[in-house]
C-alpha positions as CSV (number, residue, x, y, z in Angstrom):
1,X,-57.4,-114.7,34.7
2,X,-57.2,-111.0,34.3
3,X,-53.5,-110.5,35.6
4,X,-52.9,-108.2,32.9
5,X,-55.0,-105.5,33.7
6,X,-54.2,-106.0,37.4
7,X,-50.6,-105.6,36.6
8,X,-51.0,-102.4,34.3
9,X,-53.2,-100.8,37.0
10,X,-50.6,-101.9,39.5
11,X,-48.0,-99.3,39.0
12,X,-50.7,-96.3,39.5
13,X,-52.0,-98.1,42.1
14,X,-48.8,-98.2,44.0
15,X,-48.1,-94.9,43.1
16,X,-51.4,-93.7,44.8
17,X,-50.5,-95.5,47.7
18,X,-47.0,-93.8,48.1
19,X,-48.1,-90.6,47.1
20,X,-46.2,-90.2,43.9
21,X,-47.7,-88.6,40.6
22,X,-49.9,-91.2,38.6
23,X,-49.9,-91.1,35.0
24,X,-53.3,-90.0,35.0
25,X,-52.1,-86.9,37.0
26,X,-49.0,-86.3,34.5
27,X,-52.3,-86.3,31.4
28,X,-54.1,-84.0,33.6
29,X,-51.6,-81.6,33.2
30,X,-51.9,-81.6,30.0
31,X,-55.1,-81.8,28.6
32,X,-57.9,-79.5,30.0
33,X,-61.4,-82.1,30.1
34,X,-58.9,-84.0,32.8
35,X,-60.4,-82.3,36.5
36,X,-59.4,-82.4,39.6
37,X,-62.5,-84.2,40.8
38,X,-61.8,-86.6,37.4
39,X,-58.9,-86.9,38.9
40,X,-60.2,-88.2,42.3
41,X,-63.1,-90.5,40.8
42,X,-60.4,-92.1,38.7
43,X,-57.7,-92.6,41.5
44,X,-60.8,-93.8,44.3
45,X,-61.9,-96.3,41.4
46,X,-58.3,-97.4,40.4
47,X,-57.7,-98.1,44.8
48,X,-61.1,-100.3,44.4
49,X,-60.5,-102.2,41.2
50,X,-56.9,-103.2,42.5
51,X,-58.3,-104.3,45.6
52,X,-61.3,-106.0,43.8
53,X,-59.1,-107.9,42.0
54,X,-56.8,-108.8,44.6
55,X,-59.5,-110.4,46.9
56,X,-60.6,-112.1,43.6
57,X,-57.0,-113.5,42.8
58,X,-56.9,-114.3,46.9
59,X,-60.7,-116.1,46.5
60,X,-59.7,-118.1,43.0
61,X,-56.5,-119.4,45.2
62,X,-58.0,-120.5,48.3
63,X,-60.4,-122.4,46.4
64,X,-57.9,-124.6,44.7
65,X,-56.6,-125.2,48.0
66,X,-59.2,-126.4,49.4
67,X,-60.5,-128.2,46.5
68,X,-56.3,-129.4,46.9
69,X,-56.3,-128.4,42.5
70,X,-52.9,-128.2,41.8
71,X,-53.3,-127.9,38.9
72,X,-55.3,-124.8,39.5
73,X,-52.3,-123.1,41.1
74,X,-50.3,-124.3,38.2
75,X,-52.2,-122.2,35.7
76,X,-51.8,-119.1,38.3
77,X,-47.6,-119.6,37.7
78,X,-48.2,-120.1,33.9
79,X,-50.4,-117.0,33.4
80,X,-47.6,-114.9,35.2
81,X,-44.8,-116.6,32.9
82,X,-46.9,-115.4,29.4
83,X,-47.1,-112.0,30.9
84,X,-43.3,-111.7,31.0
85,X,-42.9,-112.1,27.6
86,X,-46.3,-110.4,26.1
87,X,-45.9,-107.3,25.6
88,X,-47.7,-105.9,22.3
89,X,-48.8,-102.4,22.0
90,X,-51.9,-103.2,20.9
91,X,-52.5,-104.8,24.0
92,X,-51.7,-101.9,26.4
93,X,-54.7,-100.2,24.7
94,X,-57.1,-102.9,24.9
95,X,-56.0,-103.0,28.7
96,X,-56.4,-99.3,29.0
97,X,-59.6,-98.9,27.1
98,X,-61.1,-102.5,29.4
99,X,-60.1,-100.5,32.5
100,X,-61.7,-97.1,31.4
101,X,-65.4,-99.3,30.9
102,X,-64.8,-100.5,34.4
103,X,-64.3,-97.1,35.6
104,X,-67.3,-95.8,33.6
105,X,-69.3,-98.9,34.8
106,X,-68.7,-97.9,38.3
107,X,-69.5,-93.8,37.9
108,X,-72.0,-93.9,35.6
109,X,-69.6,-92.0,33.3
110,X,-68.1,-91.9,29.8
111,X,-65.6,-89.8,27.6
112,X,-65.7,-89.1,24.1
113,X,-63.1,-90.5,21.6
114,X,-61.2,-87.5,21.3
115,X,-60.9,-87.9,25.5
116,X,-60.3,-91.7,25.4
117,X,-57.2,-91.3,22.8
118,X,-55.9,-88.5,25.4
119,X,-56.6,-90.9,27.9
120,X,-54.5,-93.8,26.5
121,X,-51.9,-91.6,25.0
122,X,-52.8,-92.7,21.1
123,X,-50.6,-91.9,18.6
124,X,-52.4,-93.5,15.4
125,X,-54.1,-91.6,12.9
126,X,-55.6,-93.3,10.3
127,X,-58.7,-91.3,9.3
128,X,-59.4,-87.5,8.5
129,X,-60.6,-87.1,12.5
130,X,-57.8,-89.8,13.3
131,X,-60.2,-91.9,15.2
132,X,-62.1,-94.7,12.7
133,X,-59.6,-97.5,14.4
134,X,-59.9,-96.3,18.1
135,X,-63.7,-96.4,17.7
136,X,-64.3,-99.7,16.4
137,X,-61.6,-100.8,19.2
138,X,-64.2,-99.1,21.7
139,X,-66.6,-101.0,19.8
140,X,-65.2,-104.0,20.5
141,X,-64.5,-103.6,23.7
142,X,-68.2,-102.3,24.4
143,X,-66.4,-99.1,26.2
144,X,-70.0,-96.9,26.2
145,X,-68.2,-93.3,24.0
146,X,-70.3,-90.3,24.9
147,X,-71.4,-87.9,21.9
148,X,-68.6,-85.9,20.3
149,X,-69.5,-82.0,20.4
């Protein structure tokens, strides 16, 4: 199941929805490649990947019922008990890097490294451009990194 990204989108989601600032809007203010119609493609595709996933997690239910699975259901209750307890660092960029390919799935779009790190707010450095690490994460992760200038 994919209840992790769900639940790290979930906060910006319900943000969106209550018409707080998102942290994508609190990066915006601080980095310049971040616009205001970035902006709005991001939020519109973070609305449609919550509610993909939801009618998903809804659909993936449903069917255990009717195929009466408990122990389909079960695996629902342990997958939200390992998320209360998992919480690595290295994690919250995998998630954050997984959900920036679905985004750039969706628009046709991609950012460079340099944008990505802003993006996901990462602090490593490990090579003269401070990148080599985040790259092969992208790698990976098959997130599709436009040209750097």
């Amino acid at each position: 199941m994919q209840l992790n990204n769900y639940l790290q989108e979930l906060p910006d989601f319900n943000k969106l929805e209550s018409g707080q600032k998102t942290k994508y809007q609190t990066i915006m203010e601080k980095v310049d490649f971040l616009t205001e119609d970035r902006l709005l493609l991001h939020n519109r595709v973070t609305k449609k990947l919550i509610q993909e996933d939801r009618a998903r997690f809804c659909k993936m239910f449903i069917a255990a019922i009717d195929a009466q699975d408990s122990e389909a259901i079960f695996e629902f209750g342990r997958a939200i008990e390992r998320l209360k307890t998992h919480t690595a660092a290295a994690d919250r960029y995998r998630s954050e890097i997984l959900k920036l390919r679905r985004v750039a799935e969706l628009t046709n779009t991609s950012l460079s490294v340099r944008e990505v790190a802003q993006m996901i707010e990462w602090k490593q450095s490990d090579s003269a451009d401070g990148f080599s690490t985040l790259r092969k994460l992208c790698k990976e992760l098959k997130y599709p990194l436009a040209r750097s200038r």
